[in-house]
C-alpha atoms as one frame of an Amber mdcrd trajectory, in Angstrom:
protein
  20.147  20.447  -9.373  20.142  16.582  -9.580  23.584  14.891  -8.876  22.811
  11.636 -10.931  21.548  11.328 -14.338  17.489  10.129 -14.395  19.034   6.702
 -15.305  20.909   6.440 -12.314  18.372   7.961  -9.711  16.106   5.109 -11.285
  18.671   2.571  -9.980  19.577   4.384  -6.595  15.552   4.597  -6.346  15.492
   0.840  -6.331  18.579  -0.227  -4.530  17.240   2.209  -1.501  13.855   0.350
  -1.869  15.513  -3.075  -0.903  16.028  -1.624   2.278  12.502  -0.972   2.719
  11.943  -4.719   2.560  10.674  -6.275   5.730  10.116  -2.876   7.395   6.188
  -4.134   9.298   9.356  -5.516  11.326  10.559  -1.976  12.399   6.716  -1.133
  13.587   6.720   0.013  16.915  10.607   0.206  17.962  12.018   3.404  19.818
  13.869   6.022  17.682  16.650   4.601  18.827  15.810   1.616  16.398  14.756
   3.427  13.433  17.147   5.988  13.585  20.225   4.600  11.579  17.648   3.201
   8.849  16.485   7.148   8.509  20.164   8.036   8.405  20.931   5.614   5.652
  18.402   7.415   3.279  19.140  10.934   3.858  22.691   9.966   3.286  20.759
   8.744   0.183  18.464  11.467  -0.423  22.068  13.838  -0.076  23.927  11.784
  -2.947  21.162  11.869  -5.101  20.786  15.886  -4.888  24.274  17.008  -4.655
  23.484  18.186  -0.840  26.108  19.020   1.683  25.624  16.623   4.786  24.615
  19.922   6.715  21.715  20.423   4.274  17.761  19.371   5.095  16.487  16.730
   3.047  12.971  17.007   3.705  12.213  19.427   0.490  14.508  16.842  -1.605
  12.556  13.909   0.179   8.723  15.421  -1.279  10.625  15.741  -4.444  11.013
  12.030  -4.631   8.176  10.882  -3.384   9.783   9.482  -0.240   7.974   9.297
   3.054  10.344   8.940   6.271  11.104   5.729   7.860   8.637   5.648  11.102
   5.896   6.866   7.954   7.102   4.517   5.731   6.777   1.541   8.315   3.001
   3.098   9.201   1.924   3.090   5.652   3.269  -0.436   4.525   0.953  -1.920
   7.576  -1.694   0.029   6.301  -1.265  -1.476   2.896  -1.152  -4.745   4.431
  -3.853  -4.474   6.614  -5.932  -2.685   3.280  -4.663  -5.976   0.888  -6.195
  -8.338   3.446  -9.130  -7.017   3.301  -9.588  -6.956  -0.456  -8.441 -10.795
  -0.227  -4.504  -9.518  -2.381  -2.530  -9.714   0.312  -0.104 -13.347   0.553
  -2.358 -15.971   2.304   1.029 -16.316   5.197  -0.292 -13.007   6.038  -4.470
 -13.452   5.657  -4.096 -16.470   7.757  -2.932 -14.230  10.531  -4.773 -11.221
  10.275  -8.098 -12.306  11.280 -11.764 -10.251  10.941 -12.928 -10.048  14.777
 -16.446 -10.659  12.872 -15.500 -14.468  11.687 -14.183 -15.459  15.268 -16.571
 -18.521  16.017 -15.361 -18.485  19.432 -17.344 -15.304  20.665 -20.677 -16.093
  21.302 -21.974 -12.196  21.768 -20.999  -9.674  18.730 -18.411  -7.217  19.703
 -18.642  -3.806  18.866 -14.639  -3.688  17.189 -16.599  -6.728  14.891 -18.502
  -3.717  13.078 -15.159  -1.404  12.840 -13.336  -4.395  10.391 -10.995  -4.608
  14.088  -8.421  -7.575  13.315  -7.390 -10.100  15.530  -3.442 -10.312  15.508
  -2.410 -13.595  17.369   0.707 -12.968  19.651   4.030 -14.561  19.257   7.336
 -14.718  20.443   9.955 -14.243  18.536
């Protein structure tokens, strides 16, 4: 049983999706981190269905097509890392994701340059 009209789940669908903005930041935290994030959308995921807080959410959560945070987090690198290669991802984000294969620095050929390995520069935040 849904809890909110189609027309409404739309909307909840895409006010819970401007949390998922900036999430390559959450990649790597403890649990600790992540955990109130994963809170917020079964709390979600609950309101949606009509589900008592005591109630799973994972069955409601396929139903959706909703992966959990920490997966959520993985697969948005993924797609960032895949949309750099293809040349689609934002240029602020090809200029620092860099092929191991076009480093002019190296003068030997490393074996991550035939894996499509990526140089990630370090910074401080």
């Amino acid at each position: 049983m849904l809890f909110l009209s189609p027309g409404h789940q739309h909307q909840s669908t895409e006010r819970l999706l401007q949390i998922d903005y900036g999430n390559a930041l959450l990649a790597g935290l403890p649990y600790m981190t992540t955990a109130p994030l994963q809170r917020v959308v079964s709390t979600a995921v609950r309101l949606m269905y009509g589900l008592h807080s005591r109630d799973r959410v994972s069955a409601a959560m396929t139903k959706l097509h909703w992966l959990p945070v920490k997966a959520r987090v993985q697969f948005m690198l993924c797609l960032l890392v895949h949309l750099t290669l293809i040349s689609k991802a934002p240029t602020y984000i090809t200029d620092l994701l860099q092929p191991v294969l076009t480093l002019s620095s190296r003068s030997t050929v490393l074996c991550s340059a035939t894996r499509l390995d990526f140089l990630v520069p370090r910074m401080r935040l």
